[in-house]
C-alpha positions as CSV (number, residue, x, y, z in Angstrom):
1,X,-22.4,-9.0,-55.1
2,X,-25.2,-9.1,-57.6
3,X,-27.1,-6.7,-55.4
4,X,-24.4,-4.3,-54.7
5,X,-24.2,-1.6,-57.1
6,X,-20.3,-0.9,-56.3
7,X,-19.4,-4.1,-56.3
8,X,-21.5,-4.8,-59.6
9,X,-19.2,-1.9,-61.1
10,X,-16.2,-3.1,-59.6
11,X,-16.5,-6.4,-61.2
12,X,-17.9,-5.1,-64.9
13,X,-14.3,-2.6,-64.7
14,X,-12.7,-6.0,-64.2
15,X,-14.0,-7.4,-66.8
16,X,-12.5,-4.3,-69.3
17,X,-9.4,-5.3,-68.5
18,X,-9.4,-8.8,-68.9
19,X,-10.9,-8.4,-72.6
20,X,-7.5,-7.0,-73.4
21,X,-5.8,-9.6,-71.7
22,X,-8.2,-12.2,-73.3
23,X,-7.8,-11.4,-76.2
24,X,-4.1,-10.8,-76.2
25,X,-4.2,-14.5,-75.3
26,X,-5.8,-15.7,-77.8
27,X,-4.2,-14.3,-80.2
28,X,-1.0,-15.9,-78.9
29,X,-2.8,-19.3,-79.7
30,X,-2.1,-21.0,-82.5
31,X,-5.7,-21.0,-83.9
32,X,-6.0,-17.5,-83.7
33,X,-3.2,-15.5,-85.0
34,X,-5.4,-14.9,-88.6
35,X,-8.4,-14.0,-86.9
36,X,-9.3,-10.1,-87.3
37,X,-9.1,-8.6,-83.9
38,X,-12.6,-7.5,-84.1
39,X,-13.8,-11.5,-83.7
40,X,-11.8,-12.2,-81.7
41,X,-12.8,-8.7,-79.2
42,X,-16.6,-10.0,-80.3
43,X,-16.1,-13.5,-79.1
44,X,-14.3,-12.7,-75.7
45,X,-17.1,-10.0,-74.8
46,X,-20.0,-12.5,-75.8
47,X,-18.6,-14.9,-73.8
48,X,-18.1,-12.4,-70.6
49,X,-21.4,-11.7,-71.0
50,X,-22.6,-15.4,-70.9
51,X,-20.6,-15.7,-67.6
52,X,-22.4,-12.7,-66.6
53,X,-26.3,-14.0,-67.8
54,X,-25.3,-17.0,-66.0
55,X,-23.5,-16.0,-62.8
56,X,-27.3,-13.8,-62.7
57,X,-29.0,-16.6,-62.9
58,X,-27.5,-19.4,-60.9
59,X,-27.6,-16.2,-58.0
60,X,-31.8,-15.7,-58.5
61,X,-32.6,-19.6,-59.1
62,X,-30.4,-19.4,-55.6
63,X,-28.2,-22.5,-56.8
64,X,-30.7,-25.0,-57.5
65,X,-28.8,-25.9,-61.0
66,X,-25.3,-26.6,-61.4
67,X,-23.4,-23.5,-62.0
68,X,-21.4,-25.6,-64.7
69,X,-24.6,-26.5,-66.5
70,X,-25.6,-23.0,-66.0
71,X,-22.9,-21.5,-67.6
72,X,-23.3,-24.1,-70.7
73,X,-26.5,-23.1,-71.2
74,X,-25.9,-19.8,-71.3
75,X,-22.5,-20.2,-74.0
76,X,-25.2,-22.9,-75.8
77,X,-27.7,-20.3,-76.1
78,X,-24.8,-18.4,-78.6
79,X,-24.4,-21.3,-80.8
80,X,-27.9,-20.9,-83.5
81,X,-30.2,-23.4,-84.2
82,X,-32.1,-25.1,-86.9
83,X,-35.4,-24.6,-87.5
């Protein structure tokens, strides 16, 4: 799918629609209904796009790794770190 330029596209229009969604979701939550809808749009795309980075790497690594770990090493790479 990775490798497929249509089916690449198909699934990042996918994706477009379930920010919406996501986000509508979350803002149904009781943790979220005071959070400005622009966080809330910035944490649901960063965290497509760690599924994504992962998803992309899990495929060329050709499943050596977990795809759990995978994926929470990519959402780990959001949270900063001390130096």
């Amino acid at each position: 799918m990775q490798r497929t330029p249509a089916l690449c596209a198909r699934l990042h229009e996918k994706q477009t629609g379930w920010r919406q969604r996501l986000v509508e979701t979350l803002t149904e939550g009781s943790g979220s209904r005071d959070m400005p809808p622009l966080v809330l749009h910035a944490r649901v795309a960063a965290a497509l796009e760690c599924l994504m980075a992962a998803l992309e790497h899990w495929v060329a690594i050709e499943g050596r790794q977990g795809l759990g770990s995978v994926v929470d090493e990519a959402f780990d790479a959001l949270v900063p770190t001390k130096r």
